[in-house]
Jmol script that loads the backbone (N, CA, C; Angstrom):
load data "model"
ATOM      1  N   UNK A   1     109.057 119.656  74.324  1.00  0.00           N
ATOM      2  CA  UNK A   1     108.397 118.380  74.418  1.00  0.00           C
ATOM      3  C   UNK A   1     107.511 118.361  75.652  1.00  0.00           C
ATOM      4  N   UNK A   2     105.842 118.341  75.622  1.00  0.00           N
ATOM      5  CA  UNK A   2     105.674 118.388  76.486  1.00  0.00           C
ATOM      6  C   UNK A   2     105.241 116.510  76.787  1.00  0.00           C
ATOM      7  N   UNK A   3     104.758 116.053  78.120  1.00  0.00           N
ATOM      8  CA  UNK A   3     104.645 114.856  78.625  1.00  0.00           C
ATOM      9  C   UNK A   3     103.307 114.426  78.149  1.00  0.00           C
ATOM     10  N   UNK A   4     103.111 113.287  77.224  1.00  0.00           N
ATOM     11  CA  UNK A   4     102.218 113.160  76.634  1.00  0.00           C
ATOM     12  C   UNK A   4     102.106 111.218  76.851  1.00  0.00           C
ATOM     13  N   UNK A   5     103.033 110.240  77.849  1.00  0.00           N
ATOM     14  CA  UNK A   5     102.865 109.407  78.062  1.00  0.00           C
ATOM     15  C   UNK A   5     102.304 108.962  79.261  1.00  0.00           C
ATOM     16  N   UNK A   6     101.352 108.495  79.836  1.00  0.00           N
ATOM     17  CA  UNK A   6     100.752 108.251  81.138  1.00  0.00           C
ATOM     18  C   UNK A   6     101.244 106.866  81.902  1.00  0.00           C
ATOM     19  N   UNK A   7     101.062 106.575  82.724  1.00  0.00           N
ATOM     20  CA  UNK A   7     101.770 105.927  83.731  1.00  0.00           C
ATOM     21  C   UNK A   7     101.708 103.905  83.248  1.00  0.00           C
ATOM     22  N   UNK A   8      99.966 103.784  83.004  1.00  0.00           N
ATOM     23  CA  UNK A   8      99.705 102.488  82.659  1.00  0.00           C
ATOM     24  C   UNK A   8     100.841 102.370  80.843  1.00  0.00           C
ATOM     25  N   UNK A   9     100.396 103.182  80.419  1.00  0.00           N
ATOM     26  CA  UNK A   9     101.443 103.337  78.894  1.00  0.00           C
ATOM     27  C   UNK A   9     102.341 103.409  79.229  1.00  0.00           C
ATOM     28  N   UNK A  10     103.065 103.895  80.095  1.00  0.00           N
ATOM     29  CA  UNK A  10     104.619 103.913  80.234  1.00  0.00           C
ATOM     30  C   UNK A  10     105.076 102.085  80.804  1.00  0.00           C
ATOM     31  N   UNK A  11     104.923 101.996  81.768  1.00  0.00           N
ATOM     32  CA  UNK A  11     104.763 100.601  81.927  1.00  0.00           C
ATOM     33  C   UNK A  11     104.555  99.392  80.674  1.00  0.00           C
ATOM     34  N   UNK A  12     103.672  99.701  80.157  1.00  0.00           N
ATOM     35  CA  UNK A  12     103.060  98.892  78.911  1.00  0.00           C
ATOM     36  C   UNK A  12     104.923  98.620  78.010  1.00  0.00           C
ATOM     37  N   UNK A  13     104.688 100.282  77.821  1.00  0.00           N
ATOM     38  CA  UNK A  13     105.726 100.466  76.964  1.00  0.00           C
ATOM     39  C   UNK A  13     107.035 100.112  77.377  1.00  0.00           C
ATOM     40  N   UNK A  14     107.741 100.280  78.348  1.00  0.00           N
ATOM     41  CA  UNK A  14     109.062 100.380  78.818  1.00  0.00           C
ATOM     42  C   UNK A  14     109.112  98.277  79.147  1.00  0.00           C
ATOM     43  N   UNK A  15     107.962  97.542  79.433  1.00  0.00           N
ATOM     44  CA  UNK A  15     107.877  96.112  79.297  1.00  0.00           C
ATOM     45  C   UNK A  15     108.442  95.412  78.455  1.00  0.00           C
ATOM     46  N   UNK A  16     107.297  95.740  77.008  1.00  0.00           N
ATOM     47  CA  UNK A  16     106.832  95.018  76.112  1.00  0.00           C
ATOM     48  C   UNK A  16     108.670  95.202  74.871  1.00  0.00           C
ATOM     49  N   UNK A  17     109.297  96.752  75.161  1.00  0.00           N
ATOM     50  CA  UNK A  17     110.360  96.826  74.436  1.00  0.00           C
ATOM     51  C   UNK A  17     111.583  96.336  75.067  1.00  0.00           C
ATOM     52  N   UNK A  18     111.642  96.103  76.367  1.00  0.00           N
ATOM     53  CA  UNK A  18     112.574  95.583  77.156  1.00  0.00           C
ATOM     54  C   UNK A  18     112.534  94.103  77.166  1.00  0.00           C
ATOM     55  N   UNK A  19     111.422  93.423  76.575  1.00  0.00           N
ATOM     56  CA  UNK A  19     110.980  91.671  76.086  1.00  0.00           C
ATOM     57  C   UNK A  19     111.852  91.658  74.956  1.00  0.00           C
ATOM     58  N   UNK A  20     110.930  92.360  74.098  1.00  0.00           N
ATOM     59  CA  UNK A  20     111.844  92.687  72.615  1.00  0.00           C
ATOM     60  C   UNK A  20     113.078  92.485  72.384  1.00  0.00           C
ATOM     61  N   UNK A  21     113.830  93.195  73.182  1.00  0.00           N
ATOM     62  CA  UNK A  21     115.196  93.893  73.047  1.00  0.00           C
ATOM     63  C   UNK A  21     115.989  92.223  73.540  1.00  0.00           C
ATOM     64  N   UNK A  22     115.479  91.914  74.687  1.00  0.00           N
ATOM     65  CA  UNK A  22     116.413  90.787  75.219  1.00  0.00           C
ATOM     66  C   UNK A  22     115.646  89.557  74.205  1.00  0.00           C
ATOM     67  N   UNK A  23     114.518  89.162  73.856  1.00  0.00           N
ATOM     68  CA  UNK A  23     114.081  88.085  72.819  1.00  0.00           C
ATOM     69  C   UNK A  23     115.340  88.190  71.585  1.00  0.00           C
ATOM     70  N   UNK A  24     115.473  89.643  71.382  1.00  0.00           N
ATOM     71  CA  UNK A  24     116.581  90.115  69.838  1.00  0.00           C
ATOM     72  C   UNK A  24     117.928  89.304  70.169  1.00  0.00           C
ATOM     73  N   UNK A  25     118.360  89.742  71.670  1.00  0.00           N
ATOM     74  CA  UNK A  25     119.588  89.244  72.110  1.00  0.00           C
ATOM     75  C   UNK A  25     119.891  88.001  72.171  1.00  0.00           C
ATOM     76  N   UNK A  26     119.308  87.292  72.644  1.00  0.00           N
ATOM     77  CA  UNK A  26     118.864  85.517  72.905  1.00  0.00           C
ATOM     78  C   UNK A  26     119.059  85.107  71.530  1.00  0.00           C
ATOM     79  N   UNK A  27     118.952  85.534  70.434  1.00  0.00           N
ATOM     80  CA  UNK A  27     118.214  85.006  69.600  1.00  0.00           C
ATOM     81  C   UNK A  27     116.545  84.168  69.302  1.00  0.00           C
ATOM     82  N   UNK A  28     116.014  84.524  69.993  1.00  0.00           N
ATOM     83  CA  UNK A  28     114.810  83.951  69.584  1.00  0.00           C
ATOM     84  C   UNK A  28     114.126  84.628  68.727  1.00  0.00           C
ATOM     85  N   UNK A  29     114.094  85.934  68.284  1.00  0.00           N
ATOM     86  CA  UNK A  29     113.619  86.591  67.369  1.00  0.00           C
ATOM     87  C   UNK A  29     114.724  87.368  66.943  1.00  0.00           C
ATOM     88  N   UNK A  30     114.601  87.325  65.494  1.00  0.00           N
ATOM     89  CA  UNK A  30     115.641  87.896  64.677  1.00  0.00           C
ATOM     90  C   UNK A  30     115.800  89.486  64.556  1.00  0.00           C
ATOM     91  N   UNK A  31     117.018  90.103  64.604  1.00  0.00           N
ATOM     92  CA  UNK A  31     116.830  91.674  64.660  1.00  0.00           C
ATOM     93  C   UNK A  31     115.855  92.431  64.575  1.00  0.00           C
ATOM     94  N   UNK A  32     114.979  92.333  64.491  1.00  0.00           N
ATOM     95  CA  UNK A  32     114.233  92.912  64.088  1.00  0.00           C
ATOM     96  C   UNK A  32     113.577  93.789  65.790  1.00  0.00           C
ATOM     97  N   UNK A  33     113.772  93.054  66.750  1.00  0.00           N
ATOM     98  CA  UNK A  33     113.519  92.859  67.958  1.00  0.00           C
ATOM     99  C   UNK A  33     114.090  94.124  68.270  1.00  0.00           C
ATOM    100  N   UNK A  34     115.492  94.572  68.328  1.00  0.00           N
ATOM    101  CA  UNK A  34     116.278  95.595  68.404  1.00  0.00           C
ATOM    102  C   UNK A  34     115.266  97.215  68.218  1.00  0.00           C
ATOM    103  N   UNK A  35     113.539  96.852  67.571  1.00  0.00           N
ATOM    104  CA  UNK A  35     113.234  97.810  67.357  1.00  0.00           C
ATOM    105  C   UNK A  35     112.676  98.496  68.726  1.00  0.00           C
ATOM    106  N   UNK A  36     112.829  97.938  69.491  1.00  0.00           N
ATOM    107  CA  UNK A  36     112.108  97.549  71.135  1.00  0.00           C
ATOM    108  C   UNK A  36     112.621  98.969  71.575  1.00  0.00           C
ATOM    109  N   UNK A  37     113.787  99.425  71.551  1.00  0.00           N
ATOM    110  CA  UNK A  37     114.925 100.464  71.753  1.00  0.00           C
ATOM    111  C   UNK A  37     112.995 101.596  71.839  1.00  0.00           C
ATOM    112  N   UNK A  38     112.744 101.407  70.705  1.00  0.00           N
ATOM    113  CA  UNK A  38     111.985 103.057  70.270  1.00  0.00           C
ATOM    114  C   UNK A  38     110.809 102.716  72.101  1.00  0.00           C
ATOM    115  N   UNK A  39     110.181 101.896  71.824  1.00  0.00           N
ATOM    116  CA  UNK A  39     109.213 101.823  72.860  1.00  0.00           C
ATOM    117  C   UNK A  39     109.839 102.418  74.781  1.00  0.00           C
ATOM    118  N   UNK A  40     110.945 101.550  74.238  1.00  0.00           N
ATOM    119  CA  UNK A  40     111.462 101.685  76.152  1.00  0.00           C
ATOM    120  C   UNK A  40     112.404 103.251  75.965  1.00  0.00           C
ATOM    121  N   UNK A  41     112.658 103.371  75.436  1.00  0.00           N
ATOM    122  CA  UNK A  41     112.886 105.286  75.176  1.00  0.00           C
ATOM    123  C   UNK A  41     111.768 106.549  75.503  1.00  0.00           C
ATOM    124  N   UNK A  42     110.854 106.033  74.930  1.00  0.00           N
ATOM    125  CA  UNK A  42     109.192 106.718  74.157  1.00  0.00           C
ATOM    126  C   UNK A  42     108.937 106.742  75.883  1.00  0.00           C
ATOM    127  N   UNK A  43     108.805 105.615  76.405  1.00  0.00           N
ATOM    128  CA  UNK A  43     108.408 105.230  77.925  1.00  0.00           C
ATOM    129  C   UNK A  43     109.375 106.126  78.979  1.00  0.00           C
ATOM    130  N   UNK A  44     110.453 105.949  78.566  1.00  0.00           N
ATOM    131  CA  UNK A  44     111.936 106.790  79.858  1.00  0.00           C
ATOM    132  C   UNK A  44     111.598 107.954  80.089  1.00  0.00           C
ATOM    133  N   UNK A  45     111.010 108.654  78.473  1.00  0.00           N
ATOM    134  CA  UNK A  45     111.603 110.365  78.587  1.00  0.00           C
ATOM    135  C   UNK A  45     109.732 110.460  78.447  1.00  0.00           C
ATOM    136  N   UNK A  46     108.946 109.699  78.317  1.00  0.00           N
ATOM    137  CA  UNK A  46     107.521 110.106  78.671  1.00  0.00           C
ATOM    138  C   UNK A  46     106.832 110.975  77.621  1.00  0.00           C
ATOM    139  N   UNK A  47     107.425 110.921  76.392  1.00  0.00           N
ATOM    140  CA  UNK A  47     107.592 111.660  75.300  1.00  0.00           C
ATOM    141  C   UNK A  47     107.044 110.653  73.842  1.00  0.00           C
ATOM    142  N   UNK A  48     106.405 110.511  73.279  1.00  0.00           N
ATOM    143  CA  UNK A  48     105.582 109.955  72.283  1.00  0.00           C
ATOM    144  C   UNK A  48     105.362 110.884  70.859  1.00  0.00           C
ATOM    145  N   UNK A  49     106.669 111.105  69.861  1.00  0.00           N
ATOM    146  CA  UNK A  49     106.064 111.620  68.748  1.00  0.00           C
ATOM    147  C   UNK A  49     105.167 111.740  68.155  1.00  0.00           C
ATOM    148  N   UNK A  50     104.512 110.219  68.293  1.00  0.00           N
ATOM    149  CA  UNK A  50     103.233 109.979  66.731  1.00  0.00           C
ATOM    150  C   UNK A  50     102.040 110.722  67.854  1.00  0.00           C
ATOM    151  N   UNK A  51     102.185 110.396  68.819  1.00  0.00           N
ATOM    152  CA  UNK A  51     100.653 111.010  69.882  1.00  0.00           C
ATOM    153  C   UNK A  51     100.439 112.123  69.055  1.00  0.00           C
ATOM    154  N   UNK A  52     101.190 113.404  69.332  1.00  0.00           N
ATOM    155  CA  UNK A  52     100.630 114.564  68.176  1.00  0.00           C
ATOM    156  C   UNK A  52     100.201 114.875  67.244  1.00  0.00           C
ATOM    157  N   UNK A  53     100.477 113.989  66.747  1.00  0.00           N
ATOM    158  CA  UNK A  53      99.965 113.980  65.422  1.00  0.00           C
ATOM    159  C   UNK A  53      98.917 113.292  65.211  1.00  0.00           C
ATOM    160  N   UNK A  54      98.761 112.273  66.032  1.00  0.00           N
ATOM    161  CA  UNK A  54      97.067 111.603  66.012  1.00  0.00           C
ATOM    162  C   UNK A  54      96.001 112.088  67.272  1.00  0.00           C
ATOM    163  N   UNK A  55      96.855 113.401  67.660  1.00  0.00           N
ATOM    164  CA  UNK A  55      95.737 114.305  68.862  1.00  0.00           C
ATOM    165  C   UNK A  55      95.506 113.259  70.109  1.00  0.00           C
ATOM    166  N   UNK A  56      96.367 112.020  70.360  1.00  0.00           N
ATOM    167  CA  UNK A  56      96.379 111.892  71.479  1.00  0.00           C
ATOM    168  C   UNK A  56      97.076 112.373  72.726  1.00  0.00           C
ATOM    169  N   UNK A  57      96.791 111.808  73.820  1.00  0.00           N
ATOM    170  CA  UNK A  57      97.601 112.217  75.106  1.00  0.00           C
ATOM    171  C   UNK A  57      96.949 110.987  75.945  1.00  0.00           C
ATOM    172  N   UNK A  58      98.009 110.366  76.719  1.00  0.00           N
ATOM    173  CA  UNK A  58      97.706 109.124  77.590  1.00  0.00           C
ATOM    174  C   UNK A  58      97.992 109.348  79.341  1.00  0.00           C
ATOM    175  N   UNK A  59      98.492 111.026  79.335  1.00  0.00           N
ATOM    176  CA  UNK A  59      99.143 111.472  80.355  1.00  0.00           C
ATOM    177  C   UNK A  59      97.838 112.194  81.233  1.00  0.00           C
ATOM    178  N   UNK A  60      97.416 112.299  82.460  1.00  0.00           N
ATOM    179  CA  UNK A  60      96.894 112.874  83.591  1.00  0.00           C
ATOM    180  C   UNK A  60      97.378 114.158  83.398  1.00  0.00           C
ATOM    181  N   UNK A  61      95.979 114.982  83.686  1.00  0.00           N
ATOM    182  CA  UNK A  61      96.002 116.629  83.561  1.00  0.00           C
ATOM    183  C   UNK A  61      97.000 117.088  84.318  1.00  0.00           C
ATOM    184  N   UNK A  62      97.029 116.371  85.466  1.00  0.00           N
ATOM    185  CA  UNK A  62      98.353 117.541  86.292  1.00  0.00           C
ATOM    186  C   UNK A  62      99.737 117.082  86.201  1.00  0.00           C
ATOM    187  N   UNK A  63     100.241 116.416  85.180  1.00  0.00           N
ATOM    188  CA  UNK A  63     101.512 115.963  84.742  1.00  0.00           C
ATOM    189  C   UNK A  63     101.595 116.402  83.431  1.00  0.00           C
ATOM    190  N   UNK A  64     100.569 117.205  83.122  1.00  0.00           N
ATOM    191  CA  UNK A  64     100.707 117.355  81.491  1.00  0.00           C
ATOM    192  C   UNK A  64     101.389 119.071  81.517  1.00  0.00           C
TER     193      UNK A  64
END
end "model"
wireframe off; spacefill off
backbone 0.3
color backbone group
């Protein structure tokens, strides 16, 4: 696996699924919220499956 998430995306990401996750908990949004898990993971380990496959990279040359 190489590092294919960059710093502003990691942030973005590790946020927006950590909202998610506790909105799921609260109940204010229905399970579905729980999907938040994939984003703040994707963000931890800096690692992005679908990027490859759509030939992106969001990561700085000398971290890559």
């Amino acid at each position: 696996m190489k590092t294919n998430v960059g710093g502003i995306d990691r942030i973005l990401r590790v946020t927006v699924g950590t909202a998610l996750i506790v909105a799921a908990a609260t109940g204010t949004i229905g399970v579905w919220g729980y999907i938040g898990i994939v984003p703040v993971l994707t963000g931890l380990f800096r690692f992005c499956p679908v990027y490859p496959l759509l030939g992106m990279n969001t990561c700085p040359m000398k971290d890559r």
